[in-house]
N, C-alpha and C positions, 0 to 999 in steps of 0.2 A: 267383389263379394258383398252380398247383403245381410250387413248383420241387422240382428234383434233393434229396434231402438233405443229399449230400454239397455240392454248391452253398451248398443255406442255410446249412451249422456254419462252411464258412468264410468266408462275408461276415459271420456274426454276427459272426467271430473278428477277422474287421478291422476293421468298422465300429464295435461296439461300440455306443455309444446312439446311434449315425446308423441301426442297422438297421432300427427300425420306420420311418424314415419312406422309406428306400429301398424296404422292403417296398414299403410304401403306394403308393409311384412306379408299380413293375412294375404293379399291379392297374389304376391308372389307364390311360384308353385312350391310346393314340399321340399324338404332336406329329406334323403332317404339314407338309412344307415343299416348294416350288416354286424353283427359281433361272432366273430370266430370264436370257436369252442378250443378251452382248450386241453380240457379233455382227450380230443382228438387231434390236436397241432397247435403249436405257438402261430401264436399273429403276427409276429416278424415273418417265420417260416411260409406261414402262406401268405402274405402280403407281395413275398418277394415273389411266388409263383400263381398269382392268384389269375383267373380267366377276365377278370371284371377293372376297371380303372378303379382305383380304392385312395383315398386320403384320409391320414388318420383321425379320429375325433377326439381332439384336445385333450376331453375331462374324464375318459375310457378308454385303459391301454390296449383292452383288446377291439374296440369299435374302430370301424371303416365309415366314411359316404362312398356311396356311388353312385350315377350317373343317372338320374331317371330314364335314359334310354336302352340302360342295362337290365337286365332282368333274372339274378341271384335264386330267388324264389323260383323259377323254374330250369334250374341245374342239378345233377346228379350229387352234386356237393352238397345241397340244401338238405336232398332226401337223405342222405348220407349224415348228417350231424355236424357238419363240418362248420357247420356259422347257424345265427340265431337273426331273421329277418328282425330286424328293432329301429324303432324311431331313436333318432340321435337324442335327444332330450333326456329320452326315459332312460338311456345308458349314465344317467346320472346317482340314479336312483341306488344300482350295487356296485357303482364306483364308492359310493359314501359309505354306505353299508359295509364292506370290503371284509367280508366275510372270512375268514382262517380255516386251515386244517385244523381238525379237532375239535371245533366248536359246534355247539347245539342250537339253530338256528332255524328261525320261523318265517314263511312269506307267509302272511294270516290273507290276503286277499290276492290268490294269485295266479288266477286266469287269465290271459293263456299261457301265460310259462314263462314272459319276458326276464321279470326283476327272479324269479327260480333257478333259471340257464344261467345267469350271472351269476348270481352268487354258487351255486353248486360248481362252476366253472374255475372259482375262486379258494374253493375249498378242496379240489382234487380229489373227490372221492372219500378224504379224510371226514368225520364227525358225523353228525345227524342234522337231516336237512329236513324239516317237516313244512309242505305248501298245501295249502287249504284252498278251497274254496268254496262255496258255500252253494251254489247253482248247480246240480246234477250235471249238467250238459258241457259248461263251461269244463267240470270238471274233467270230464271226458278229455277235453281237449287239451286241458295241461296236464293230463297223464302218460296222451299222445306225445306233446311236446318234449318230456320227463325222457320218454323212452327212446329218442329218437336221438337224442342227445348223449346217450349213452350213460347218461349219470346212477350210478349204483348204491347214493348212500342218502336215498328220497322215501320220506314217504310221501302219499298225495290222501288227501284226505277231504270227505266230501262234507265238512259240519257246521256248524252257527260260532261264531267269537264266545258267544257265553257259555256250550258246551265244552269246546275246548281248553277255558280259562279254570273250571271246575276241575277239566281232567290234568290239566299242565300247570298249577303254580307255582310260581316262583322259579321255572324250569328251564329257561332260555337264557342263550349267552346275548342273544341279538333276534330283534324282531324287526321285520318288514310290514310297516302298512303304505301300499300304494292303493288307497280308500277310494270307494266309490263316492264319483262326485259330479259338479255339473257338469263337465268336461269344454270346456269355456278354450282351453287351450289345444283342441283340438279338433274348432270350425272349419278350419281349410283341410284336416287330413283328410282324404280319399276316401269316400261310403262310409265316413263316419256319422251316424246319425243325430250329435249332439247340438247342434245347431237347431235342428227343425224338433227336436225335442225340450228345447232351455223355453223355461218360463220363469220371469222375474221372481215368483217364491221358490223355483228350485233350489239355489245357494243354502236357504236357511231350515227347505227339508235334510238335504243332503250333512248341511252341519250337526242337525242333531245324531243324524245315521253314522258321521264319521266319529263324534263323542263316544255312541254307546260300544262303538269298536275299540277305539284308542283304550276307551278302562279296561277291558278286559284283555287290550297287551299289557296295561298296565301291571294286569293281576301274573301274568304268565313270566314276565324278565325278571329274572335274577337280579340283584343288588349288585351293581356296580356292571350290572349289562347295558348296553345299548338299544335304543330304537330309534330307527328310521323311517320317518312319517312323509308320505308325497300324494301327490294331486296332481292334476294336468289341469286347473282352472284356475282364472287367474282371481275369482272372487274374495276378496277379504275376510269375509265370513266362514269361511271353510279352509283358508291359510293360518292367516297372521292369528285370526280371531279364536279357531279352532283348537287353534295350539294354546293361547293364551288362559282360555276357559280350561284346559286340562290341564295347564300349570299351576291354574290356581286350585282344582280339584286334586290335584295329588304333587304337594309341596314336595315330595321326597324324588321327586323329576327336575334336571338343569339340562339346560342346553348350552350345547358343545360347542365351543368356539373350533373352526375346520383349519386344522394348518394347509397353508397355504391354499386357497381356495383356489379353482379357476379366474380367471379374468373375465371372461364371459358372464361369470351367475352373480346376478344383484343382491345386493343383502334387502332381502324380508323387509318389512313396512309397516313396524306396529302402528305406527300413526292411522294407518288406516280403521282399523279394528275398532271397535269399541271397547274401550279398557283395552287395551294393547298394552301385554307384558312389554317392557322393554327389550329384555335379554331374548326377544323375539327375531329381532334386528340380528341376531347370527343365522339366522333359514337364509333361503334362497329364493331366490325366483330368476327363473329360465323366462327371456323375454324374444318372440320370432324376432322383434326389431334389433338384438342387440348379439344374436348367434344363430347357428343357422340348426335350428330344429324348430319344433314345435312348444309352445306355453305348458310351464310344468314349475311345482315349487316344492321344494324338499327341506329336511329338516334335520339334523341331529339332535336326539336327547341321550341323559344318561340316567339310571337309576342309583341316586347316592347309595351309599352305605357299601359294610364292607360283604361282598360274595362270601357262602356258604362254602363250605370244605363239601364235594360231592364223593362217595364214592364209587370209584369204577367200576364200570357196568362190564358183565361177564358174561360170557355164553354158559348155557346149559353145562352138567357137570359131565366128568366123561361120562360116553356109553359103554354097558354091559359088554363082553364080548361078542353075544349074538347081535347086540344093535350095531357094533363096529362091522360085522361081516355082514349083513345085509347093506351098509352105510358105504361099503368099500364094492360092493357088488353094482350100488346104484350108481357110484360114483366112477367105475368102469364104462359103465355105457353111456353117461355124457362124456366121458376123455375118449370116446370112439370116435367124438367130432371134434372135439378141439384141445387142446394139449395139455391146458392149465386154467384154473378159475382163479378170478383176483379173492384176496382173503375176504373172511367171512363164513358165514354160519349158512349150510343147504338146511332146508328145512321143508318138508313134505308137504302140503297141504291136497289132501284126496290124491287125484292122481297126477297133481300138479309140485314141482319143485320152484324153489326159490332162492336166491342169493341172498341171505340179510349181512351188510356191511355192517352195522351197528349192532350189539346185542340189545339194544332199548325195541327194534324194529319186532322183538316178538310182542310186544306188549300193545297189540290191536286189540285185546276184546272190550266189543259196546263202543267203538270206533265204524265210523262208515270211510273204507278205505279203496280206495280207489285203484292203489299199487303201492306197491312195499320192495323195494332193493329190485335187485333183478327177477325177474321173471326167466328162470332156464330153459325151463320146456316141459312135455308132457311125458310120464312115465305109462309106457304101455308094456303088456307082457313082454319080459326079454328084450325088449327095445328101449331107446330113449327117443321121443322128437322134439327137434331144440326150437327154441321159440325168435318171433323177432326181435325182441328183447335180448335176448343174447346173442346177436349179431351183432347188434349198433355199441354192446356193452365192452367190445374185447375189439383190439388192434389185428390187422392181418396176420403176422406171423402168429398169435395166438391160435387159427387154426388151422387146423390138420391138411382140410384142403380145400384152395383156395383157386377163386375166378376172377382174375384180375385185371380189368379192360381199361384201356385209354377212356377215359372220360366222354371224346366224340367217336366210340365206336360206336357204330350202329348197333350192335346189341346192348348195347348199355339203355338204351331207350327200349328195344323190346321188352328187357326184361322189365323196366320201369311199367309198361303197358300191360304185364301181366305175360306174355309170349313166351315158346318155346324157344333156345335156338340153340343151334350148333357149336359143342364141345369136347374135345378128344381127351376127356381129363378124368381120374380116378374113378370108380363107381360109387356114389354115395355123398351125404350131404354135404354141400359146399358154399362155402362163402364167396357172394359175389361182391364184387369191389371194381367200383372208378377208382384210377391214379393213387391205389391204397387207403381208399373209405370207403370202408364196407356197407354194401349199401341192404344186403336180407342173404335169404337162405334160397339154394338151388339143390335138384339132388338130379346128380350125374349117371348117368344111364344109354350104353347104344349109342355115344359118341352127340349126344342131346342132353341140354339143361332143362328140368323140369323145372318150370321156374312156382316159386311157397313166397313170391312180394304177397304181400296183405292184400285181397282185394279190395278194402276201402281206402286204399293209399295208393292205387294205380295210378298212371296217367292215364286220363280220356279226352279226348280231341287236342290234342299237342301235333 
C-alpha cells in the first residue's frame, strides 16, 4: 500500500521501531466483523447456529469475525436484523459506551447506524435513544439501518450539534461522538476513500470541526453523565490533542479510568499533543499492528457534579370515551395482522400510525425527524396496511400469520427479488420469515404470496 508521505515521516516519527510492523498491518487484508442483534437473538444462541465460521471479538460480546470468503451481507439474516455488518475496531466504541435500559442516550454523529445498533442493542428497547445526523442522505441510511434492526425506542434526527444543544440541555444520560475526522485509520478498508482524500492540513481542519461538536455534547450531558468520544485516525491533533483542548475548555469534564480494559487497546499518548492533558493517557488507541481490526481511538469522559432529580415523563392523559372507542376501533384493525404491540403510546399522524416507546418521542415540533419509534402502518378506510417497519419490529409468534422458510429455500431469495411465489396459507397479510427472522410483509391470496419486500431493498443481480 502507498501511503501519503507526509503520513509515513510522521508515524515513522511516533512509532519509532513499531513502524515496520504497522507498515506490515496496512499491507495485510482487512479484519471483517459481524454484530448480532440482540434485539432479535443472543450471540451465544446464534453463534452456535450461525451459516458463517464466526470467532468472537474480545472487546464486544456481541461481535463475530468472519472469514473474508464469507459473505454475511448478502444472507437473508442480514436483511432480516439479525446482525449489524461492522468493522471490529469500531465494536469498541458501544462496548465502552455500554448503554442501559432506561437511559436517555445520544449518537450526535451517527451515520450509518454502526455505534446506534449497538447501543440500542444494549438497551433493549428500554429508554430513549436519539441518533442524529446532520447529512440528509446519510440520514436516510441510518433510518434505514434503525428500521431494519427492529429497534423501537429511536428517534433519528436530521440536525447541526448547535441546534440540538439549544433544544436538549443538560438532557442526556450518555452521549456518543464518533466525529468526523481524517480517517487515517482506515487507508486499507475497502472503497474507503480516505486515503486519496488526506492532505497534511486535514487533521487540524478536522480538529477544529471535532471541538465545535464535543461543546455542544458538552452543553447536552447531564451532570454526572458520560461521554464517549472516537475517531478512526490515528493523528494527534484530533486524538490526544482534541480531548486535551476540551479539557481545558470545560474543567467540569474528567476522564474515566476503564476497569479492566482490553489487552489489545494502547493507552492514549498525551506526549504527542501539544499541551497534552496528562489524564489523557486513560483513552485508547486501536493499533492494526497490535489487533486485528482497523485504526480507531476512543475515549471516556464524565461530567462532574451531582445529576438532576428528572421527572418522569408520561404519556398523554386519558382519552374521552369517544377518543377510547375510535382508539379501540383503530386498534382492531392492526390486531387483524398481528396479536400484540410491544408497550407504548399509538399515535396518529394524518393517515399514518406510530408506536412511540418513550413518552419524550412526542415532542418533535421544529425538530427535522427522520423517524420516531415504530412506524405501524397506514390507516385506510376500514382497513389497516402494516408497514415494513413493523415486521422487522415484532418476533414471529407476534403474528397472526405467518411464512416461515428455511433460510436456503428457494423462495426466500424470490421473495428477497421482489417475486411472486407459491403458498397454501391463510388469506391475508403475512409475515415472511427465514429460520424465524422475519424478513417483510406478503399478503396471501389463491394459494400465492403477493410479495410488499420494499422495492429499494430488493435483490438485483444476485
Amino acid at each position: 500500500m502507498a501511503l501519503p508521505t507526509e503520513f509515513e515521516q510522521r508515524m515513522q516519527r511516533l512509532l519509532g521501531e513499531e513502524y515496520p510492523a504497522f507498515q506490515d498491518a496496512l499491507a495485510r487484508p482487512q479484519a471483517r466483523g459481524l454484530r448480532v442483534n440482540p434485539l432479535k437473538i443472543s450471540p451465544e444462541e446464534f453463534a452456535k447456529n450461525a451459516p458463517f465460521s464466526l470467532t468472537p471479538v474480545p472487546w464486544a460480546e456481541e461481535g463475530f469475525f468472519y472469514p473474508e470468503a464469507e459473505r454475511p451481507g448478502r444472507h437473508p439474516y442480514y436483511e432480516a436484523g439479525a446482525y449489524y455488518i461492522q468493522e471490529p475496531s469500531a465494536m469498541a466504541v458501544g462496548a465502552l459506551a455500554d448503554a442501559q435500559p432506561g437511559e436517555t442516550v445520544l449518537d450526535l454523529c451517527a451515520a450509518p447506524g454502526g455505534k446506534t445498533t449497538h447501543l440500542a442493542g444494549r438497551m433493549r428497547g428500554k429508554g430513549l435513544l436519539v441518533a442524529n445526523e446532520i447529512n440528509a442522505s446519510r440520514a436516510a441510511v441510518l433510518a434505514q439501518s434503525v428500521e431494519r434492526m427492529g429497534i423501537s425506542n429511536c428517534m433519528v434526527l436530521n440536525e447541526t450539534p448547535e441546534r440540538l444543544a439549544k433544544r436538549f440541555p443538560d438532557f442526556f444520560d450518555k452521549i456518543v461522538v464518533d466525529a468526523p475526522c481524517s480517517g487515517e485509520g482506515m487507508f486499507r478498508k475497502d472503497g474507503n476513500p480516505a486515503q486519496d482524500e488526506w492532505t497534511p492540513e486535514l487533521p487540524a481542519f478536522c480538529a477544529e470541526r471535532q471541538a465545535g461538536i464535543l461543546d455542544c455534547a458538552a452543553d447536552m450531558l447531564r451532570a454526572g453523565g458520560t461521554l464517549v468520544y472516537s475517531t478512526c485516525t490515528f493523528a494527534p491533533e484530533e486524538d490526544e490533542g482534541t480531548l486535551s483542548r476540551f479539557l481545558e475548555r470545560h474543567p467540569d469534564f474528567e476522564m474515566v479510568q476503564v476497569d479492566n480494559p482490553p489487552t489489545q487497546f494502547a493507552p492514549a499518548r498525551p506526549d504527542w499533543a501539544e499541551n497534552g492533558n496528562p489524564s489523557v493517557a486513560a483513552a485508547f488507541r486501536l493499533w492494526p499492528h497490535q489487533l486485528d481490526g482497523e485504526g480507531h481511538f476512543a475515549a471516556v469522559l464524565r461530567k462532574t457534579g451531582a445529576p438532576a432529580g428528572e421527572p418522569k415523563p408520561t404519556f398523554p392523559a386519558p382519552r374521552s370515551k369517544k377518543e377510547q372507542a375510535a382508539y379501540e376501533q383503530m386498534l382492531s384493525l392492526i390486531l387483524e395482522h398481528v396479536k400484540a404491540l410491544p408497550d407504548g403510546f399509538v399515535q396518529q399522524r394524518k393517515d399514518r400510525l406510530y408506536l412511540l416507546a418513550d413518552p419524550r418521542m412526542q415532542q418533535t415540533d421544529g425538530l427535522r425527524v427522520r423517524a420516531c419509534g415504530i412506524e405501524l402502518g397506514t390507516l385506510r378506510k376500514n382497513r389497516f396496511e402494516p408497514s415494513h417497519a413493523l415486521a422487522h419490529a415484532l418476533p414471529v409468534p407476534a403474528f397472526c400469520r405467518v411464512c416461515d422458510l428455511p433460510a436456503d429455500d428457494p423462495r426466500v431469495e424470490q421473495y428477497l427479488r421482489g417475486e411472486t411465489f407459491p403458498w397454501d396459507g391463510e388469506k391475508g397479510w403475512t409475515a415472511v420469515a427465514a429460520d424465524g427472522f422475519v424478513l417483510g410483509w406478503g399478503k396471501c391470496a389463491g394459494g400465492m404470496m403477493k410479495n410488499h419486500y420494499p422495492r429499494g431493498l430488493r435483490w438485483v443481480g444476485r
